[in-house]
C-alpha positions in Angstrom: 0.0 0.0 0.0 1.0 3.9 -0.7 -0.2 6.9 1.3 -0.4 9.9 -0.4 -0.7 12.9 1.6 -1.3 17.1 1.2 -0.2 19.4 3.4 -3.5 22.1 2.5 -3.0 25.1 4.1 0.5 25.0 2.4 -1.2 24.7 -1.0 -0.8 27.4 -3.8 -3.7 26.2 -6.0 -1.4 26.3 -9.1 -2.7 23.0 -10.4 0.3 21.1 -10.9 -0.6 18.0 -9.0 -4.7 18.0 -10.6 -2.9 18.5 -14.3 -0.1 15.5 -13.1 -1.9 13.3 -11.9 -6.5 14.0 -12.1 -6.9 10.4 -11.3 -6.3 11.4 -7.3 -6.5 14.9 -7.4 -8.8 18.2 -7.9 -9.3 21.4 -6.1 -12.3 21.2 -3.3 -14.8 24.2 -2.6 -11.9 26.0 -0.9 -10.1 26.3 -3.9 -7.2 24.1 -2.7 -5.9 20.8 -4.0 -7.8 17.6 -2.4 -7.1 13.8 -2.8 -10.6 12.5 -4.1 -11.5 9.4 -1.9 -9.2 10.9 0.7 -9.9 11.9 4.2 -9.2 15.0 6.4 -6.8 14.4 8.9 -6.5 17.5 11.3 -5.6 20.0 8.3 -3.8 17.7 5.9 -5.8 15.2 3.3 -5.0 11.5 3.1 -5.3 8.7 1.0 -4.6 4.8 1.0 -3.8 3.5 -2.6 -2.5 0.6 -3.9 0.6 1.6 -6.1 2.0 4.9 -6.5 1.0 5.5 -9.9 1.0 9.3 -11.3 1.2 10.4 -7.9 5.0 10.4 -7.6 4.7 12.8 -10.7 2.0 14.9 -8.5 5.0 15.3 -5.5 7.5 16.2 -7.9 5.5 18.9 -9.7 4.7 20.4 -6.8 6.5 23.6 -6.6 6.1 24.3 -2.8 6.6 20.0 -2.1 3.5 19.6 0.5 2.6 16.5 -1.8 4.0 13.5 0.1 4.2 9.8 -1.4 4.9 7.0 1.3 5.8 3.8 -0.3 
């Protein structure tokens, strides 16, 4: 299993991470970037996946790196 993880109130909303990788991400109500499926975990969003996939191309896109992949 992967957990993918955003740091939110870090976020820019440039996009990056939604144009990388849509299958995981878009940008909630707020405006910020969210992890579709995910869950809220104290100010951060988190999601359980089964391989890394696109989002390793999310985290490196990401030009202020609150985009975490844990293999």
């Amino acid at each position: 299993m992967v957990k993918v993880e955003i740091e939110r109130p870090m976020c820019i909303s440039c996009g990056n991470c939604i144009d990388n990788c849509p299958e995981y991400f878009e940008f909630a109500d707020d405006g910020f970037s969210t992890l579709k499926g995910g869950e809220r975990v104290g100010d951060n969003d988190e999601l359980e996946i089964k391989e890394a996939g696109c989002t390793l191309d999310a985290e490196s896109s990401c030009p202020v790196s609150i985009i975490h992949v844990y293999e």
